[in-house]
N, C-alpha and C positions, 0 to 999 in steps of 0.2 A: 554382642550380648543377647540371650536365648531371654524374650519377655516372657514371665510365669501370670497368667492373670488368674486371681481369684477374685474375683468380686462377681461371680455368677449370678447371685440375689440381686445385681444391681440392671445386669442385662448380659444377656448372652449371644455368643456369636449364631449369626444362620447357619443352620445346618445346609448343606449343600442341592442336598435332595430339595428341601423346602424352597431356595432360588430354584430351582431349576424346574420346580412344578409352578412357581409365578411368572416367570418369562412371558410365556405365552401370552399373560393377561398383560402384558405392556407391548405385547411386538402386533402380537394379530387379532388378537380378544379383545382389544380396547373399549370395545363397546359403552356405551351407558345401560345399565341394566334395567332403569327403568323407560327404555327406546323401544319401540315396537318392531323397527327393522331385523334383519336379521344380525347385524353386528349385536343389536340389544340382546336380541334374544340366547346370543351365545353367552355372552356376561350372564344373563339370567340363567341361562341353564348350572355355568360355574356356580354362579352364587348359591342355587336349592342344594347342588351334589356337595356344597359344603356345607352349606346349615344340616344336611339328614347327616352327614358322617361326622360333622362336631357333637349331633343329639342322638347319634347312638351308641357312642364313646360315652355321655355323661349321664346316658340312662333316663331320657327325657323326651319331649316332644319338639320335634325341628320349629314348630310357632312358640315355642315358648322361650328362644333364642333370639337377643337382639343384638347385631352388631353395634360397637361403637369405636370410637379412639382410642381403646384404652384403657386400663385399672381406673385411671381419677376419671374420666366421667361415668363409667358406669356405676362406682360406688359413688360419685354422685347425684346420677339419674334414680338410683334405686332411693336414697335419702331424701330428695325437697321432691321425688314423688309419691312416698309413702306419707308426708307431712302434709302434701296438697290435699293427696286422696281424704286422710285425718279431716282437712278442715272445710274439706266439700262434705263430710259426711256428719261432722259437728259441727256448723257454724259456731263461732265464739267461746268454743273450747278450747282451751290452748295447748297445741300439743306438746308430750313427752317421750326423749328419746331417750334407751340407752343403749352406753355403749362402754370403751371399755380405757382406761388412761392408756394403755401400751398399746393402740390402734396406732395405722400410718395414715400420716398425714393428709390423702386423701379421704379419709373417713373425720378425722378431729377437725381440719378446716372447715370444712362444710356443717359439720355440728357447731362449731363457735359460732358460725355466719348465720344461722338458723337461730341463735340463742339472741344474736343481734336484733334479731327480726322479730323476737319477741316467745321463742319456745327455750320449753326447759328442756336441758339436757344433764343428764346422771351419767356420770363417771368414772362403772366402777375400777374399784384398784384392783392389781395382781399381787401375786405375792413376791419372795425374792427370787423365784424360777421364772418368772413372769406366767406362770399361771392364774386364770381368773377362775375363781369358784363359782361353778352355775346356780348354788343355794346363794350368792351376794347377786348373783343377776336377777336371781327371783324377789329378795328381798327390796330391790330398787322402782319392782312396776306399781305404774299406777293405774288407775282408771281410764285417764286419758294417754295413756303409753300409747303412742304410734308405731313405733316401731324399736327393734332388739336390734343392733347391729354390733359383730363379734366377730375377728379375723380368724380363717382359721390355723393358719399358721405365723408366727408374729416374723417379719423381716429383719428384724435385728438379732435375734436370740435365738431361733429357729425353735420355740416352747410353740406345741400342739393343743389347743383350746379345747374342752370339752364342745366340744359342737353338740353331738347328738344330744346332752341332757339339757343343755339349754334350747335348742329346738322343742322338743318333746314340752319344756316347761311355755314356751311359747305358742305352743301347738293348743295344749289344753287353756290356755289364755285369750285364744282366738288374737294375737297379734303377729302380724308381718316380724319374720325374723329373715335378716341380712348377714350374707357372710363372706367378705372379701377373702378372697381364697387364690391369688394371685401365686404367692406363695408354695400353694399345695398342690397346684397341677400339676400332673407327671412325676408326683410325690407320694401322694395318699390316692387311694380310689376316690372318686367323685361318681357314686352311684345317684343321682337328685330322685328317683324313684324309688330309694331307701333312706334318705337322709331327711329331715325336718325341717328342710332349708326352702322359704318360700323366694330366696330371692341369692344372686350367688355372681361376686365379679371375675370377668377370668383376664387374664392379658397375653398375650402371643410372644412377647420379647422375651419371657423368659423361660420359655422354653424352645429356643433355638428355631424361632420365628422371624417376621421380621415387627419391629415397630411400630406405632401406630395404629394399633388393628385391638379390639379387647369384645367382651360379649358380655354380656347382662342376662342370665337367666330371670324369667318372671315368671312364678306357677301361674298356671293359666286360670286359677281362681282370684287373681291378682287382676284390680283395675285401676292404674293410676295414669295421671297424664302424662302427656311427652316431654322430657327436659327440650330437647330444641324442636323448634316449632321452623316450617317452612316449606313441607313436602308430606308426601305419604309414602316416604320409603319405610321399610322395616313396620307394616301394616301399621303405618300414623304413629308408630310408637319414638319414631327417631329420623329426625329428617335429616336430609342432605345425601347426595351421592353416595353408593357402596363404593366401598374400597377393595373391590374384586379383584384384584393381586396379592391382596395382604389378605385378607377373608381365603382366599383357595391357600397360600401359606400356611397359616394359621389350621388352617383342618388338615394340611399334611404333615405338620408339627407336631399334632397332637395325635395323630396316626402312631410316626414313629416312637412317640414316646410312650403312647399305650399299651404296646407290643409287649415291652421288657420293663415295666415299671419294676418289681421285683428286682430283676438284675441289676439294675441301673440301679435302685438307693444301696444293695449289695455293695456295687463298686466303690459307690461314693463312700461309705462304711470306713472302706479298707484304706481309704484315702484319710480319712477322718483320723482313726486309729493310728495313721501313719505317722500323722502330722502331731501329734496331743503325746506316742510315743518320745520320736524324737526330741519334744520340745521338754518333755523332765528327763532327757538325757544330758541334754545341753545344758538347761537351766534349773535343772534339780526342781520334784515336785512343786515347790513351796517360790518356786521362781515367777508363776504365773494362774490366774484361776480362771475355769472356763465359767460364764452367764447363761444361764439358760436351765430348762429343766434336766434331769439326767435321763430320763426314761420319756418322757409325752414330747419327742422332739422330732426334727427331721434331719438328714444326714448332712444335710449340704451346707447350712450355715450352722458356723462356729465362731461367738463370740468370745473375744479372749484377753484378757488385761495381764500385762506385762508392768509385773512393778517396779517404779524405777524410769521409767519410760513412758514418757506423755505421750498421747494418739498424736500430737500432729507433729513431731519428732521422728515417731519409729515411723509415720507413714512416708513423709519426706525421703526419710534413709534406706525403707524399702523401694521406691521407686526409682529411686539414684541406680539401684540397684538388679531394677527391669521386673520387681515385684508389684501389682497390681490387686489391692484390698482396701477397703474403705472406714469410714471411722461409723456408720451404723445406715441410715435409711439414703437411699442413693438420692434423694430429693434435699438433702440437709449436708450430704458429703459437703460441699465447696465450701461451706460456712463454718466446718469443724467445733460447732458448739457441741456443749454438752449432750449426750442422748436424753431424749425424753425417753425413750422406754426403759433406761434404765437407772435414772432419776425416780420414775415412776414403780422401779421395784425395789425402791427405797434400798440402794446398794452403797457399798462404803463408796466415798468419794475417791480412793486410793484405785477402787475398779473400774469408777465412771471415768474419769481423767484417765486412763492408761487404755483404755479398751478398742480394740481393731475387730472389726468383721471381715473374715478369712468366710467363702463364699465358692463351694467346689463345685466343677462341673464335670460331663462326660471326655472332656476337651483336656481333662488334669491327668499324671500320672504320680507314682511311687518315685520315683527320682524327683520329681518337681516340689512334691509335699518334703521332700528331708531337705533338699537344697532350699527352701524355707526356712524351715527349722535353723539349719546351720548357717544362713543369713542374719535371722534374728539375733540368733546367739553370736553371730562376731558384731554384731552391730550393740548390744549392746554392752560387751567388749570393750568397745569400742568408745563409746560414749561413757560408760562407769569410770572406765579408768584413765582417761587421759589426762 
């Protein structure tokens, strides 16, 4: 049996090219980049020719790029260090954050953990597209607002956030605006010399990188201190060893996917189109309703409830089945609870209980997406009638 995986959103396979532009830094490169020998200095040399060609991709300055492990620490280095910078620069004010209820869990943990600690945080709601209106973000600042944090693409629903007017409203606010954007790489342009974005998480696994490797943009009008404290790698901003395999990956990943962004959400499109076709063929319009917005969205994730069919049913019987989709944010998959984002855009409980994230990549084809479709449809076949 031929495995079909859709759960792209959740992590995607290496591109080829990208192992085979890290090799080197495991087999001869190994160096420590912060060594002065010459094994160091080759590491280092790797490491600048990726930081300039990550920050000329994202339209920014290579010092205003930080490595890290990953989406969740970098959106959480940008959060308890926008609060710190807040409370070095008002003692005994307490600060306030917002942000947004249909955020990933990397951004809503570390907002509770901070509320624990004694800050408010605002939460605003979406609607039932899971769009956040930027007039309820405006509506929500205060005086002591620290920071604005808004993803720009939502991981469950694939609904595209107003970024630029809530930037713009935080821009004239003079407050740090954060935008996990995990999501949007190699989806949407990330111009940050255009955008209003003073602070921006990126991650490499999903876009056909390897794991563990992520960046932290900080406009360089930005001073806040370092989530981990130990060394003066990544100028004091982030200690511990570079991860100069996954760092030179990570900028050859985002090479190729620069190239043909156009093409590439094109394909994913027709894949899209493919899949939402054959599924009111089989199960007649009214058989299933997609979540998310129609129009401010991005191609690759489709969330979709199947009525009649609870998520950890049809997921089961898709897997039996060599089909590979997940029930919403990859950090909550194994627990099959309810989605909070879509709890949060206050949707019938007939769509929260039944909803699958189908999640395409460059890796899918037209035969993969019908041979879905007409899986679905014997399966629930299958289950309806017996």
């Amino acid at each position: 049996m031929d495995a079909i995986y859709l759960d792209n959103a959740a992590t995607t396979p290496m591109h080829p090219e990208v192992l085979e532009a890290m090799l080197p830094y495991f087999r001869e490169h190994y160096g420590n980049p912060s060594s002065i020998h010459s094994f160091g200095r080759d590491a280092r040399t790797a490491l600048n020719r990726a930081r300039d060609g990550m920050a000329a991709i994202l339209g920014c300055k290579p010092g205003e790029l930080i490595y890290t492990s990953g989406g969740t620490e970098s959106n959480n280095t940008a959060i308890f260090g926008a609060v710190s910078a807040a409370q070095a620069k008002r003692p005994g004010v307490r600060p306030h954050i917002v942000t947004t209820a249909v955020e990933h869990h990397a951004v809503l943990h570390p907002c509770e953990r901070l509320e624990q600690l004694g800050c408010d945080v605002t939460y605003v709601a979406a609607d039932s597209s899971g769009l956040v209106n930027a007039s309820d973000v405006e509506a929500a600042l205060r005086p002591e607002t620290a920071l604005i944090s808004v993803m720009y693409v939502n991981n469950e629903v694939g609904t595209v956030q107003p970024i630029e007017a809530i930037g713009t409203i935080a821009r004239e606010r003079g407050i740090p605006f954060h935008v996990d954007a995990v999501q949007a790489l190699g989806k949407l342009p990330l111009k940050l010399d255009e955008l209003p974005v003073d602070l921006m998480s990126l991650s490499a696994h999903k876009i056909y990188g390897p794991k563990g490797v992520g960046l932290l943009y900080m406009r360089s009008t930005l001073a806040f201190p370092p989530y981990l404290y130990g060394g003066n790698q990544e100028r004091k901003r982030r200690s511990g060893t570079e991860n100069v395999a996954g760092i030179v990956g990570f900028a050859k990943a985002a090479q190729l996917f620069a190239q043909d962004v156009a093409a590439n959400n094109a394909a994913i499109e027709r894949l899209r189109d493919t899949l939402l076709q054959r599924l009111a063929a089989a199960l007649g319009p009214d058989g299933f309703a997609v979540s998310g917005h129609p129009v401010h969205r991005v191609p690759h994730i489709i969330n979709i409830s199947f009525f009649g069919l609870d998520t950890e049913t049809l997921l089961m019987n898709l897997d039996l089945e060599g089909v590979a989709a997940s029930s919403g944010s990859a950090c909550t998959a194994g627990s099959l609870e309810t989605s909070h984002v879509l709890q949060a855009m206050n949707l019938p409980d007939e769509v929260t209980r039944t909803a699958i994230r189908f999640s395409l990549g460059l890796g899918n084809s037209i035969p993969q997406v019908e041979k879905v479709a007409d899986i679905i449809a014997t399966i629930r076949r299958r289950l309806t009638y017996r």
